[in-house]
N, C-alpha and C positions, 0 to 999 in steps of 0.2 A: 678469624683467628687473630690470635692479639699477639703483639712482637718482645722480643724478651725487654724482661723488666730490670732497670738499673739502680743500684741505690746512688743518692746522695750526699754525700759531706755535706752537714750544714756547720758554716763557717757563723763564727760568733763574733761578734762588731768588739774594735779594739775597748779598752777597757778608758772609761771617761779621760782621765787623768793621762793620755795619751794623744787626745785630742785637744789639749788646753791651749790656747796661743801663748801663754807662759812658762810652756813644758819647754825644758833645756837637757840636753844629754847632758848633765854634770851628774857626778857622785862624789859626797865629801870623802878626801881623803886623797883626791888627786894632786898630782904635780901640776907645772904651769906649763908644759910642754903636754900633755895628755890632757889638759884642759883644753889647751888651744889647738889639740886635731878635735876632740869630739866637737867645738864650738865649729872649727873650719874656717876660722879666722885668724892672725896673728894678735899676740897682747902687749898691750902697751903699759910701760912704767908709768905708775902714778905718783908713788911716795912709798915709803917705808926704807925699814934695814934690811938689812941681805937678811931672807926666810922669812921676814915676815912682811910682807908687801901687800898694796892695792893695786890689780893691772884694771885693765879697760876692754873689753872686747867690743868692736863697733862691727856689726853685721848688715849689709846694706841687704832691706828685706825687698823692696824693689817701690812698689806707688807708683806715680806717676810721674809727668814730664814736672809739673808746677808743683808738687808735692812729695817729693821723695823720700821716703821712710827709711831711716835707718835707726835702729834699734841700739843704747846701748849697754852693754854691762860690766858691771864691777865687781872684782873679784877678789876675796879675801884670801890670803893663804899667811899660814901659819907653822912656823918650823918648816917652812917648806911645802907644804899638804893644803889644799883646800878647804876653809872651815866655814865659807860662807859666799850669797853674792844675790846681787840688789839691779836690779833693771831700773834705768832713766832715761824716761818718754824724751826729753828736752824739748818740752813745748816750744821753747823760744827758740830755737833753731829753725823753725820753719819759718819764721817772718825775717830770716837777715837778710 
């Protein structure tokens, strides 16, 4: 006699573009305070006028003892809102 039968959910693998290592929880159109919880980092002034600035988010992604990764990025905001941002590897920070 065979024992009762169950069905399965099949769960479907997240969608590519969720697994990128350059996926960022940003969406244009945020402030610099709702930028910097979804990043989970604080942002640093770079230049600009009040509302329309470049900050800096540095995310230490972890590496190793001799090689430390930290990641970092640049954030455009405009009238206030986020209209853009640009990630820099800085090669040369790893040899000082």
């Amino acid at each position: 006699m065979i024992g009762p039968v169950r069905a399965e959910i099949l769960r479907r693998p997240p969608p590519f573009v969720a697994t990128l290592s350059n996926h960022a929880p940003l969406v244009f159109g945020m402030n610099p305070t709702e930028a910097a919880d979804a990043l989970r980092t604080p942002l640093t002034y770079v230049r600009g006028r009040r509302g329309n600035e470049i900050y800096l988010a540095v995310r230490d992604i972890g590496g190793s003892l001799f090689f430390p990764r930290r990641d970092h990025l640049y954030l455009q905001f405009r009238r206030g809102h986020l209209t853009g941002w640009k990630g820099d590897w800085n090669l040369n920070e790893t040899w000082r």
